[in-house]
N, C-alpha and C positions, 0 to 999 in steps of 0.2 A: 983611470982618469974620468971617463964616461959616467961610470956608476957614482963615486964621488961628486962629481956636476950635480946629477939625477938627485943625489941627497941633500943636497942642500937649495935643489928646486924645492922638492918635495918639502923643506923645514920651513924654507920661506913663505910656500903657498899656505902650507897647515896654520903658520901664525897672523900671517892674512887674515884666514879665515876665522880663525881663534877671536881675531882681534876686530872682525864685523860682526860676528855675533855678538860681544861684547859689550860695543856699542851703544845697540838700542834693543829694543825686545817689544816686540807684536802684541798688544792688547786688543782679541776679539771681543767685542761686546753686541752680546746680542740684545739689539732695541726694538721698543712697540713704541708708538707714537700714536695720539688722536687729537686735533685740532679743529675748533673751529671759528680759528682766528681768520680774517685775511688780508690783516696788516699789522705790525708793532703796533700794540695799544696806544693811546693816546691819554691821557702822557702814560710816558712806557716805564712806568712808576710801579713798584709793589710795597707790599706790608708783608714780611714775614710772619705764620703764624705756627708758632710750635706747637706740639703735643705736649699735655701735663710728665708723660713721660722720659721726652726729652729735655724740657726745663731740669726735670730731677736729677737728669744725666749730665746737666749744662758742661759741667770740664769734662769731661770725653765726647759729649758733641759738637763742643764748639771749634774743633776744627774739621770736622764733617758740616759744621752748619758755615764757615768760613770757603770752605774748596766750594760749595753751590753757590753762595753767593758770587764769586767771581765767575761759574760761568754762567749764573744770569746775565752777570756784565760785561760780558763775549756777546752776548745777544744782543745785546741793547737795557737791556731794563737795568732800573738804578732800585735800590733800596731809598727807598722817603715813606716814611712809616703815618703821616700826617696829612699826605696827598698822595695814596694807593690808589692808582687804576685798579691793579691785581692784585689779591690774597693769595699766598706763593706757602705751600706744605710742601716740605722734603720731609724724605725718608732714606734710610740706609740698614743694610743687613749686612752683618758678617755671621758667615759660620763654615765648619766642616764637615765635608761629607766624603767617603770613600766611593768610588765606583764597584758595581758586583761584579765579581769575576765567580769561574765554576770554583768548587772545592778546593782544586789544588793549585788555583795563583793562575796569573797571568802567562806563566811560560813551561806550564805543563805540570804531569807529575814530579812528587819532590824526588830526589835522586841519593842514592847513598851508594860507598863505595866499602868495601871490607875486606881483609885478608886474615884468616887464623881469629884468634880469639883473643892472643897474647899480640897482633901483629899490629898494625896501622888500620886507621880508620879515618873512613871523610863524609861527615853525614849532611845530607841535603834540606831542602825548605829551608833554610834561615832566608827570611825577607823575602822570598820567590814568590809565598805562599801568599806574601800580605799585599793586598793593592795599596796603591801612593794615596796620604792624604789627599785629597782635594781643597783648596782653599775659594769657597763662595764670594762674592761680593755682589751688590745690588743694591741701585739707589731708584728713587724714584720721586715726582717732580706733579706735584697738580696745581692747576692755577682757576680760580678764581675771580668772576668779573664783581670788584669789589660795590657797586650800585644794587646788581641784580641777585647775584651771590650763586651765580649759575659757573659750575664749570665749562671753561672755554679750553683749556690744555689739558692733559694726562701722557705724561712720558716715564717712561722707567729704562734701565739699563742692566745688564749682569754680565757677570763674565767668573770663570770658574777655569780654575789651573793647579797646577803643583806649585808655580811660585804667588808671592804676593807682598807687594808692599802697599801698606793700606795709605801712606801719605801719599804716594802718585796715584794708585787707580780709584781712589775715588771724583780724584780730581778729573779722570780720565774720563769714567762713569759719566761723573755729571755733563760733561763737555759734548760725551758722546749723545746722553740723552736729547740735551736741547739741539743739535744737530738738524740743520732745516729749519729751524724757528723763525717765525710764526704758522709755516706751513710746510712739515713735514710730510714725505710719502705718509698714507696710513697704512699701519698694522707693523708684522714683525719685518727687520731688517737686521743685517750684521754693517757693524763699523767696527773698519781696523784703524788703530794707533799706533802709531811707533815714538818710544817714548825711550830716552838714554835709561841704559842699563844701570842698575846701582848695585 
C-alpha cells in the first residue's frame, strides 16, 4: 500500500515537473551596451536606415526588421521617418556552429560489444561521437544623433543553444539589447528571459 502511495507521488511530482519545464524556457543572452545618452532623446523619434543588403532581403527581414521596431517602442522611441531625432541600424545573424569536443564525442570512447563471428553484435559511436548542433542568434542595435550624425547608442545581443525559435528570440534579442535604455550598465552583461515554451 506504501510503495503504491510512493508511485503515484513520484508520477505526480515527475509531471509537475514535466509540466514547469514546459512551460516557459530561459533565454540567456549575453549583452554589450555603450551609451552616451542621458536621457530619452527629444523628441524620442527615429528614421530607420537599412543596409542595401537587407532592402534586397526585404521579405525575410521584414519581420526581423518588425520584432526591433517594437522593442524600440518598449523604450520609448516611435518610428517618424520625417521628424528623426535618431538614425536607428539593426542588424541580425543566424547560423550554426558545433562545439569542439576531443575525438571521440562528448562521452568518451565509442564502445562496441561482440560475441563469435556468427553470434550478436552491438556497435558503438552512433551520435556519441557527434557534438549537438548549436543554433547562433545575434542582433545588434546603433543609434545615431540624426543633426550631428555622431553615434550616441551601440547594443548588440546573442544567445547560442541546441534549441531555437527564431520568431521569439529574436524578439527577445532585441528587448534584451535595449535593456537599460538610455543608460545601460557599460560593457558585457548576461540577461535572462523567460519566455512560454513552444
Amino acid at each position: 500500500m506504501i510503495s503504491r502511495w510512493l508511485y503515484t507521488l513520484f508520477l505526480a511530482l515527475a509531471a509537475a515537473l514535466l509540466a514547469g519545464c514546459a512551460s516557459t524556457r530561459a533565454v540567456d543572452s549575453a549583452v554589450q551596451s555603450y551609451s552616451t545618452l542621458t536621457a530619452l532623446p527629444t523628441p524620442p523619434t527615429y528614421r530607420l536606415e537599412l543596409l542595401p543588403s537587407q532592402k534586397a532581403e526585404a521579405a525575410s527581414f521584414s519581420a526581423i526588421e518588425a520584432q526591433a521596431q517594437e522593442s524600440l517602442q518598449k523604450v520609448g522611441l516611435q518610428r517618424d521617418d520625417q521628424t528623426a531625432g535618431l538614425i536607428v541600424q539593426i542588424g541580425a545573424q543566424a547560423r550554426y556552429t558545433s562545439p569542439e569536443y576531443w575525438p571521440y564525442g562528448p562521452y568518451g570512447r565509442p564502445w562496441a560489444w561482440g560475441w563469435g563471428h556468427r553470434g550478436w553484435a552491438m556497435g558503438g559511436g552512433w551520435m556519441m561521437d557527434r557534438p549537438p548542433t548549436l543554433q547562433y542568434r545575434a542582433v545588434s542595435i546603433v543609434m545615431r544623433d540624426a543633426q550631428t550624425q555622431k553615434i550616441v547608442y551601440e547594443t548588440s545581443a546573442s544567445y547560442e543553444e541546441v534549441w531555437s525559435n527564431d520568431a521569439l528570440i529574436f524578439g527577445v534579442l532585441f528587448d534584451a539589447a535595449l535593456t537599460g535604455f538610455p543608460q545601460p550598465p557599460a560593457g558585457a552583461r548576461q540577461i535572462r528571459t523567460e519566455i512560454p515554451a513552444r
